[in-house]
C-alpha positions as CSV (number, residue, x, y, z in Angstrom):
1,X,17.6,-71.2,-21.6
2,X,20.0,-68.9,-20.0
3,X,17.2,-66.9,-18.0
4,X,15.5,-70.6,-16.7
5,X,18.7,-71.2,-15.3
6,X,18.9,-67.7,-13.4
7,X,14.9,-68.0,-12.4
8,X,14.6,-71.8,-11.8
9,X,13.6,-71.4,-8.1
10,X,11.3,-68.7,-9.1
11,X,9.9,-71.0,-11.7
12,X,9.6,-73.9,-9.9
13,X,7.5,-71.8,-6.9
14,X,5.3,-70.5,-9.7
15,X,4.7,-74.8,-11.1
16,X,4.4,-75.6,-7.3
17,X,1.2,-73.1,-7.7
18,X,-0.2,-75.3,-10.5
19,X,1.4,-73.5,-13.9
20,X,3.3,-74.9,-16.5
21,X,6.7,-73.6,-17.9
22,X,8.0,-73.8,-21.5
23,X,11.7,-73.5,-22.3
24,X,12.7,-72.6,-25.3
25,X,16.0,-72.3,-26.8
26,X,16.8,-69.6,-29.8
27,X,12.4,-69.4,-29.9
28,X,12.2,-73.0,-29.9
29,X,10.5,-75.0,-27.2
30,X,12.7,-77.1,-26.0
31,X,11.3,-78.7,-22.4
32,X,8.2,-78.4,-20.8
33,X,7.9,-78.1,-16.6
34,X,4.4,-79.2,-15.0
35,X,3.1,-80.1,-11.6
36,X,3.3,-83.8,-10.5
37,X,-0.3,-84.8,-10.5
38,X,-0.8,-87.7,-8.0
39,X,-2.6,-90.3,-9.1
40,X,-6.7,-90.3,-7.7
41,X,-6.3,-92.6,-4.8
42,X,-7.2,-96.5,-5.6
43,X,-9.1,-98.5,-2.8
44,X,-7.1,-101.8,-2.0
45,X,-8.6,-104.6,-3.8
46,X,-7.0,-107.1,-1.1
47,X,-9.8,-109.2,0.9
48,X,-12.6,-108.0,-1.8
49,X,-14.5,-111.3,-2.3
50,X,-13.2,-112.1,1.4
51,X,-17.1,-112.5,2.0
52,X,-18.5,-113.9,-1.3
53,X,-16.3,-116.8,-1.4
54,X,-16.4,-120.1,0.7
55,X,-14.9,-123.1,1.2
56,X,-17.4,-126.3,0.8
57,X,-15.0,-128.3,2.8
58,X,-15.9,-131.4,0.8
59,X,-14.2,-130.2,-2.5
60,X,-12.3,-133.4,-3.0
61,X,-14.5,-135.6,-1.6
62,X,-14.8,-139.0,-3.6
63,X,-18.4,-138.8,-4.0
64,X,-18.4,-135.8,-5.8
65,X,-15.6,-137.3,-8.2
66,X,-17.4,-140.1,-8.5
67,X,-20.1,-138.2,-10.0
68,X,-18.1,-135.5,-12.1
69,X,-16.4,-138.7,-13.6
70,X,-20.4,-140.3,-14.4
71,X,-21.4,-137.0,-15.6
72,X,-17.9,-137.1,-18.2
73,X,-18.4,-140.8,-18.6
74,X,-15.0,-141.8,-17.2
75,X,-14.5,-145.0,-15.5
76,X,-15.1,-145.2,-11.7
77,X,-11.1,-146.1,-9.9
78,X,-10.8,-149.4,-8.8
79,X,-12.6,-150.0,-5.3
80,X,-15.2,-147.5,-5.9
């Protein structure tokens, strides 16, 4: 423990390079020090179905309640 403290910029340089450092206390392993690893790079899902999706426009009309309601068999609303 005492000599990680004295070497810990040399240690650091040498995880920096890609090895790993084990501390050990009284022959015990104590801590491990690895590199970060950055995670691989994720494309942005944002706008994926920006071109399979559309908008009918006539999603609500009465018609097509009308006949989701015939197709359930629920009454028609009054005035229909």
């Amino acid at each position: 423990m005492h000599e990680a403290k004295t070497r810990m910029s040399e240690l650091l340089r040498g995880v920096e390079a890609g090895d790993e450092v084990l501390i050990t206390r009284g022959g015990a392993p104590i801590a491990r020090i690895v590199p970060v690893r950055e995670p691989a790079s994720v494309p942005s899902r944002f706008g994926l179905l920006a071109l399979e999706i559309s908008d009918p426009g006539d999603w609500d009309d009465d018609a097509e309640a009308d006949e989701a309601g015939d197709l359930f068999g629920l009454p028609r609303p009054a005035g229909a």
